[in-house]
C-alpha positions in Angstrom: -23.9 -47.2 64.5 -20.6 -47.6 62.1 -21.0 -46.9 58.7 -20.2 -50.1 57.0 -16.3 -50.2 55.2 -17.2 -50.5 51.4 -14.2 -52.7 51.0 -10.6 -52.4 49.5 -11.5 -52.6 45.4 -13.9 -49.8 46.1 -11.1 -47.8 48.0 -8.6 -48.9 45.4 -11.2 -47.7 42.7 -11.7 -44.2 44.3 -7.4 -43.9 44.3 -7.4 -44.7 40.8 -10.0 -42.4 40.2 -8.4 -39.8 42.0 -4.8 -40.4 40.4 -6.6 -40.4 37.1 -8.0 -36.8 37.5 -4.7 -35.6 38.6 -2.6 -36.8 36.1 -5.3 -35.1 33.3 -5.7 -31.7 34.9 -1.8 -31.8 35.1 -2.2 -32.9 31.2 -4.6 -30.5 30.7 -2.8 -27.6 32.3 0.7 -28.3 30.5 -1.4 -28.2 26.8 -3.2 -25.1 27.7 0.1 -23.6 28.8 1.7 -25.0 25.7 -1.1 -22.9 23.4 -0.2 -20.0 24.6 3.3 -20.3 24.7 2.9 -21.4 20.4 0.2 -18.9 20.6 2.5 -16.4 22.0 4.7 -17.6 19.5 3.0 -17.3 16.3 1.7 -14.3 17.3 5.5 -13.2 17.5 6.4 -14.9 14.6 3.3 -13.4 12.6 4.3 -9.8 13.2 7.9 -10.0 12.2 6.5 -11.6 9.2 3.9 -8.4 9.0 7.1 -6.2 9.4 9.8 -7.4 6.9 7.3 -8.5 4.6 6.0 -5.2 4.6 9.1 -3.5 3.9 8.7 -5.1 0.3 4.9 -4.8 -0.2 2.1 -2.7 1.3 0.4 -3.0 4.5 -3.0 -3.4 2.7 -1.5 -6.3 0.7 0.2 -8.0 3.7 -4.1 -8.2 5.4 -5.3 -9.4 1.8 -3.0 -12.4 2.2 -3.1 -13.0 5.7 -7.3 -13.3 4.7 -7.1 -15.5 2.2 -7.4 -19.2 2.2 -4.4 -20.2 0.2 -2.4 -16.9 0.6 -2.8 -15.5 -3.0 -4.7 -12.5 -4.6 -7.3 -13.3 -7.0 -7.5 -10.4 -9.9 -10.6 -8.2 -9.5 -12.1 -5.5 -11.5 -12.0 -2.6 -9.7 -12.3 1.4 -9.7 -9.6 3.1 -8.4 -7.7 6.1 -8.2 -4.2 5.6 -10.3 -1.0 8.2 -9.8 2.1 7.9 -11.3 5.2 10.0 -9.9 8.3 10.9 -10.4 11.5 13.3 -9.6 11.8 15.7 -12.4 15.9 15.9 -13.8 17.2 13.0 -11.4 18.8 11.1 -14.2 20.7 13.7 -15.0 21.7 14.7 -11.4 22.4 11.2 -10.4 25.2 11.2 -13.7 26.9 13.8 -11.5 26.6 12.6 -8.2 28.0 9.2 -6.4 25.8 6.5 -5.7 24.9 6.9 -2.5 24.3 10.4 -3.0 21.2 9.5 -5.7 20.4 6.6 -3.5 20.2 8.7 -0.5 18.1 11.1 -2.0 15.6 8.7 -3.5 15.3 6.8 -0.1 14.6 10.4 1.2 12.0 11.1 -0.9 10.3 7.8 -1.0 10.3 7.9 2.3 8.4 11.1 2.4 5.7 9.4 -0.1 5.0 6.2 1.6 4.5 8.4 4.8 1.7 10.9 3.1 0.1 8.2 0.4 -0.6 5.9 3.3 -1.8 9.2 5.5 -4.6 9.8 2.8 -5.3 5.8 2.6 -3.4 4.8 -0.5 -1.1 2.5 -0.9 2.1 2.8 -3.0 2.0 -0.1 -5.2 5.7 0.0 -6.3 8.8 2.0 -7.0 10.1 2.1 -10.9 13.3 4.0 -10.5 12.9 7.3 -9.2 9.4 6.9 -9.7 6.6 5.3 -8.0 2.4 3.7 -8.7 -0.1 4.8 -5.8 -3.2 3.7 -6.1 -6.1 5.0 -4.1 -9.4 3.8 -3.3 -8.4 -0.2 -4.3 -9.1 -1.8 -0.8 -9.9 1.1 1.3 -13.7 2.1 2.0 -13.0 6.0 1.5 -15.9 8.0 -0.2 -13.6 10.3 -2.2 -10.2 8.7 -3.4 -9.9 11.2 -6.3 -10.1 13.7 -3.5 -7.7 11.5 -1.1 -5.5 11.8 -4.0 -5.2 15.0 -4.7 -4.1 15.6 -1.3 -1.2 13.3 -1.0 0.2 14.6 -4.3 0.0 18.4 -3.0 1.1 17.1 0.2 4.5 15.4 -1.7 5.0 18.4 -3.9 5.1 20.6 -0.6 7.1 18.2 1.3 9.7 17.4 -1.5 10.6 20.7 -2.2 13.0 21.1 1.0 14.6 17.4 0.0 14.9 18.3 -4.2 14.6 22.4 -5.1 18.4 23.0 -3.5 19.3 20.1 -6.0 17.6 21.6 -8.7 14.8 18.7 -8.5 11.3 18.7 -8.6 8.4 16.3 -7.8 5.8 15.6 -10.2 2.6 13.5 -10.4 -0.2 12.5 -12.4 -3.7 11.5 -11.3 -6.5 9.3 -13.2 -9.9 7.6 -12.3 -11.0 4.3 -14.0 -11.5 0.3 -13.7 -8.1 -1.6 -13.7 -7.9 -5.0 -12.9 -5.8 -5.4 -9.9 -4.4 -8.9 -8.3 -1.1 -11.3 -8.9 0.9 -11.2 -11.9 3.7 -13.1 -12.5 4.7 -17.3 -12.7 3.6 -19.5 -10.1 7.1 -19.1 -8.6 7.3 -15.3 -8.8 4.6 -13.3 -8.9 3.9 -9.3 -7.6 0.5 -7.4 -6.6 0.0 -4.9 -9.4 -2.9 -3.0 -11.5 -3.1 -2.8 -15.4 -5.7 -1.6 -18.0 -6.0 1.5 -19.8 -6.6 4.0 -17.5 -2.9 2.7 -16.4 -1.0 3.0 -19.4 -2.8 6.5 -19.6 -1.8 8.2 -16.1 1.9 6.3 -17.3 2.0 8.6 -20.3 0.1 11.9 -19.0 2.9 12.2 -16.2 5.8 12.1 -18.9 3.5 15.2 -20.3 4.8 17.3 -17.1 8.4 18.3 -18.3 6.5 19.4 -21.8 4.2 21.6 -20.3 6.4 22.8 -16.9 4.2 21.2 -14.8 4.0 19.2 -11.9 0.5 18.1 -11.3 -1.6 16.9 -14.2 -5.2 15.0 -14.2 -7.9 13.8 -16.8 -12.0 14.9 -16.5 -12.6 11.1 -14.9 -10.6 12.6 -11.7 -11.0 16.3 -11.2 -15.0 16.1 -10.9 -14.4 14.6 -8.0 -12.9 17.7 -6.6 -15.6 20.3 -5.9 -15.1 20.8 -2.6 -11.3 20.6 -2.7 -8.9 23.6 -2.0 -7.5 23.3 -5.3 -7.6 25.5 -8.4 -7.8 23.8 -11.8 -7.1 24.5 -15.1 -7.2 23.2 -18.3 -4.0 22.9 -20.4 -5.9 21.4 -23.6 -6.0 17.6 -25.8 -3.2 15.9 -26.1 -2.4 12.8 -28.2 -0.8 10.5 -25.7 1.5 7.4 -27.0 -0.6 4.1 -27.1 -4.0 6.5 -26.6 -6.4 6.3 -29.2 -7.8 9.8 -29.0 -6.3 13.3 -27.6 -7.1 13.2 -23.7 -8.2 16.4 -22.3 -5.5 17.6 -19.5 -5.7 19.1 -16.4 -3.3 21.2 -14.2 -3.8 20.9 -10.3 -2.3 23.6 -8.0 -3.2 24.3 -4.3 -4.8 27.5 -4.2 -1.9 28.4 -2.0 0.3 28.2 -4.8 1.3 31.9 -6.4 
């Protein structure tokens, strides 16, 4: 027997039908193909952003915003490892020399800082002159960032001296260990990622102490008993009264115990 025709308006349904899926997987396929070109895109556009914006602030900044809701950093109290450094007699050598010359060296040398401070997990937090603020054990989940510390400013000190000693320049650094409270400061239409507190305006001052007492590596007690195990060797070099210190601050001298 025939199997009975169901008519035009159900075969006219069943086109429609048909025509109707059509047209939305074709729909369907252009949108999915249009996320992943934007996708692709963003993606794109998110790690040039990662890269130039980088070139002004750290790495480990650049994920704190990308994290947050609104794109800012809320201040936090936090323990962390502050160093201050600097090159010892550049003002007077860039006096003498033409300006790209001093810049040339100081791109040199910060180049070689950012390179090691980041190796040991800090971050440098900014440049101030020929000087710069690293600050270890902020985000990072390291178990020692006195000790992490210690070794970038060694590892500067060693790599430095083929950029500055044949200019008569050397590198020098101190280290402290305290609470600062680290986030934005600034207006609402300029603002920088910084630490401040005490323990700040202390390491400031205790690394201007270097060129009195011919040194290049100095520390207080709050970071050197973190460095037991450490290849260094460590001497006292007495208290000192400190500008803006209340009370003479016990300072330390840190050499590799390759140094002679």
């Amino acid at each position: 027997a025939e199997i009975p025709s169901l008519g035009l308006p159900v075969t006219l349904m069943k086109a429609c039908v048909l025509l109707s899926l059509g047209v939305a997987s074709a729909i369907a396929a252009r949108s999915l193909n249009n996320y992943f070109v934007n996708y692709g895109k963003s993606q794109a556009v998110r790690l040039r952003l990662q890269q130039n914006f980088g070139r002004f602030v750290s790495p480990e900044i650049v994920a704190r915003i990308e994290q947050s809701d609104n794109g800012r950093i809320p201040a936090s109290l936090c323990r962390a490892v502050i160093v201050f450094g600097d090159i010892r007699g550049f003002t007077g050598f860039s006096e003498n020399v033409s300006p790209e010359h001093a810049t040339g060296v100081l791109n040199e040398f910060f180049e070689s800082v950012c390179r090691i401070v980041e190796a040991e997990g800090g971050m440098v937090n900014k440049f101030l002159g020929d000087g710069y603020l690293a600050l270890f054990g902020l985000y990072s989940e390291t178990s020692n960032p006195c000790a992490d510390a210690a070794r970038a400013i060694l590892k500067i000190e060693q790599a430095s001296n083929g950029i500055l000693k044949p200019l008569g320049l050397a590198a020098g650094a101190a280290a402290n260990f305290g609470s600062v409270v680290a986030g934005e400061i600034g207006s609402e239409g300029r603002c920088e990622f910084t630490a401040i507190g005490q323990p700040v305006n202390l390491t400031a001052r205790l690394e201007g102490l270097n060129a009195t007492l011919c040194t290049r590596f100095l520390a207080t007690a709050s970071f050197i008993q973190y460095l037991d195990n450490e290849p260094v060797r460590i001497r006292s070099r007495g208290r000192h009264s400190l500008k803006g210190i209340g009370e003479p601050v016990e300072v330390y001298e840190i050499q590799s115990q390759d140094c002679v």
